[in-house]
C-alpha positions as CSV (number, residue, x, y, z in Angstrom):
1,X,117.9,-104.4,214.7
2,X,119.6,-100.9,214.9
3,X,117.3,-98.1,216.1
4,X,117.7,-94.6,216.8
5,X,119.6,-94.4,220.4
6,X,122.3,-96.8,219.0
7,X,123.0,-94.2,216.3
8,X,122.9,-91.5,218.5
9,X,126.0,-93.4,220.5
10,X,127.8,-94.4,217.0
11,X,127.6,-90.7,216.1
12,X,128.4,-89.7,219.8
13,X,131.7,-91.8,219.2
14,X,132.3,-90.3,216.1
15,X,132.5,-86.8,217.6
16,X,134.9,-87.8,220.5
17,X,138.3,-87.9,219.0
18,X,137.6,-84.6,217.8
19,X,135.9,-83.2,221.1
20,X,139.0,-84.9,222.7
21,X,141.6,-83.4,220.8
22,X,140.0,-79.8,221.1
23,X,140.3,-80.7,224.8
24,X,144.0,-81.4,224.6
25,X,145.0,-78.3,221.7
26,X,142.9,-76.1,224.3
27,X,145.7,-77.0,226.8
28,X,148.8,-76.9,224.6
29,X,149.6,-80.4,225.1
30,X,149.7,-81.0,228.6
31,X,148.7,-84.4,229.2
32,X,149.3,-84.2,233.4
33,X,145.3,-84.8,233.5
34,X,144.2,-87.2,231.0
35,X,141.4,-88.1,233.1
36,X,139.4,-84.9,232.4
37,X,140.5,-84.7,228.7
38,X,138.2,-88.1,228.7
39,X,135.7,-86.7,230.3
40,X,135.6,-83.6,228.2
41,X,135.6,-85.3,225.2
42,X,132.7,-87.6,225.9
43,X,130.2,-84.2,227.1
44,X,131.4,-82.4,224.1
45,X,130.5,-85.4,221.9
46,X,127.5,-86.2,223.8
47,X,126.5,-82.5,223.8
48,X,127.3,-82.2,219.8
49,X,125.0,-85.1,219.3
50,X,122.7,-83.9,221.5
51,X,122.0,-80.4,219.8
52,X,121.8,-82.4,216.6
53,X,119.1,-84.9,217.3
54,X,116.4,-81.8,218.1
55,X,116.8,-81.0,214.6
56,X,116.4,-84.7,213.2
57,X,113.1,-85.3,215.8
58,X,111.3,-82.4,214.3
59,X,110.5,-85.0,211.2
60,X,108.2,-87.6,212.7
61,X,108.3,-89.8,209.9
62,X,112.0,-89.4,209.4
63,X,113.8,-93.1,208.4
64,X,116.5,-94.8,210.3
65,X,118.7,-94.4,207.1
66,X,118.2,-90.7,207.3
67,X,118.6,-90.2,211.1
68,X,121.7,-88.4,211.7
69,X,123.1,-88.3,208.8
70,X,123.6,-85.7,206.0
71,X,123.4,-88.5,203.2
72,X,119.7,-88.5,201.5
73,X,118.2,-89.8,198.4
74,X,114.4,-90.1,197.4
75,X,113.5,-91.6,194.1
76,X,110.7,-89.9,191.9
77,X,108.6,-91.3,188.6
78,X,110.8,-91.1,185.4
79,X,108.1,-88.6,183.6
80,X,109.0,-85.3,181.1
81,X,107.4,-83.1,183.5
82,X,109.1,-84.1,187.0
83,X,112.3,-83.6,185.4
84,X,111.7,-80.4,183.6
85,X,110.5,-79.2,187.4
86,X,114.1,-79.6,188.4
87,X,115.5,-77.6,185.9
88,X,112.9,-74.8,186.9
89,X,114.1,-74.7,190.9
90,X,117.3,-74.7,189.4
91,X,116.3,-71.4,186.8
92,X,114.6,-69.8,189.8
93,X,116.9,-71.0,193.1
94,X,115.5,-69.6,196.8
95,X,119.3,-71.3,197.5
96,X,122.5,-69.8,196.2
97,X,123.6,-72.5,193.9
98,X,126.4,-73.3,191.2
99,X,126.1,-75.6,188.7
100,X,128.6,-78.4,188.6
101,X,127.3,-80.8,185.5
102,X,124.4,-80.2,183.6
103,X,123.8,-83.1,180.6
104,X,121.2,-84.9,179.3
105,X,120.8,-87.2,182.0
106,X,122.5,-85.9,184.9
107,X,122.2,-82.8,186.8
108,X,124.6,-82.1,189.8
109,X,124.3,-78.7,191.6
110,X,126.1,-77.1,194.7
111,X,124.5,-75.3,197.5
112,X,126.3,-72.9,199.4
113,X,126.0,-73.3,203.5
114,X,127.0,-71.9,206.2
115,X,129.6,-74.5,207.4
116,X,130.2,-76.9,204.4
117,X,128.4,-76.6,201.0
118,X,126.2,-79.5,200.0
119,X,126.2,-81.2,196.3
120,X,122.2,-81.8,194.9
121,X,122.8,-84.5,192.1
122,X,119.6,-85.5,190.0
123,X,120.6,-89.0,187.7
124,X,117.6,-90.0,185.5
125,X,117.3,-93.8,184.7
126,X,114.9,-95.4,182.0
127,X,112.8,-96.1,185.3
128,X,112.9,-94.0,187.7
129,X,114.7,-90.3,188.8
130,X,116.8,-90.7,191.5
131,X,117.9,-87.6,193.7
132,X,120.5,-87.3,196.3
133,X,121.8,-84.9,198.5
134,X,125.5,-84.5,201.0
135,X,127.7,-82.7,202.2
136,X,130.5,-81.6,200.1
137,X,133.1,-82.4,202.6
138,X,132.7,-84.5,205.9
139,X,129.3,-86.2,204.5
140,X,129.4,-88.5,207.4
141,X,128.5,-86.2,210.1
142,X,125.3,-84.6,210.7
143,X,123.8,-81.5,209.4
144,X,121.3,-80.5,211.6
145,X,119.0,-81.8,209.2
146,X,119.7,-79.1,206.3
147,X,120.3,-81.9,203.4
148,X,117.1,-83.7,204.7
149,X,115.3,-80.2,204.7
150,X,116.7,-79.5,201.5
151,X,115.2,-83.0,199.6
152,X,111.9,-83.0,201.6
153,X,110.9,-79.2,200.3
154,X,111.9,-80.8,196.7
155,X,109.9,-83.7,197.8
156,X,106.4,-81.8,198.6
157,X,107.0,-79.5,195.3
158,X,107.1,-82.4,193.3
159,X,104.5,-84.5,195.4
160,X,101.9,-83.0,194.0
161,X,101.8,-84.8,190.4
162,X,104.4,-88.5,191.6
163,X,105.3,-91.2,193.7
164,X,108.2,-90.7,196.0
165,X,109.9,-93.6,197.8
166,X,112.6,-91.8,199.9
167,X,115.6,-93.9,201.9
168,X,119.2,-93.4,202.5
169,X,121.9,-93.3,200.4
């Protein structure tokens, strides 16, 4: 069984080639002390991940799925009105937002942040409406939580009338 410190080292791991080659551009190349290019790496990664879990431990209920990552997806009741709701955050956005693809069943919307925008795509099913939200580039690191900010605040305007089952994607 994974849980949440075992993430915290694969993501940890996943920042250290790019912690270590900052470490190794920072010194044009000069490999004379590859010891403390190592060690660099691992506190920057360890320090990256770091900042990022305060941001994922402010949701107490947040899934392992979810944990870290900037992939989310929740899944809503297929009704008229919970889809119509969608198109009315998208008519009045608090986000600045493009639209990418906008037919009958599929509506797929970019959200412009500060580092890397992040792609909202609603797919209706005869069942169900399922909602996902990533990065638009580099979806497998972490966000600070934005994406999984961004779907729960969709989550609670919704709540109100439907059942929501919410996972990774």
């Amino acid at each position: 069984m994974q849980n949440k410190t075992t993430k915290f080292l694969l993501k940890m791991f996943m920042f250290f080639p790019f912690c270590l080659a900052f470490g190794i551009l920072s010194s044009q190349f000069n490999l004379d002390d590859w010891i403390f290019f190592l060690i660099v790496g691992f506190v920057g990664a360890f320090g990256l991940t770091f900042w990022q879990l305060f941001d994922y431990e402010k949701f107490n209920d947040i899934a392992y799925e979810d944990f870290l990552e900037s992939k989310h997806s929740l899944k809503l009741e297929n009704t008229k009105e919970n889809w119509n709701q969608f198109y009315e955050m998208i008519k009045n956005p608090l986000l600045d937002l493009e639209i990418i693809e906008n037919t009958e069943n599929k509506l797929k919307v970019q959200f412009e942040r500060k580092f890397s925008d992040s792609i909202l795509t609603v797919n209706k099913t005869p069942d169900a409406i399922i909602v996902s939200i990533e990065k638009k580039f580099f979806s497998f690191l972490p966000d600070r939580a934005e994406n999984y900010r961004t779907l729960q605040k969709f989550a609670k305007s919704i709540q109100k009338s439907t059942n929501i089952v919410t996972g990774g994607a």
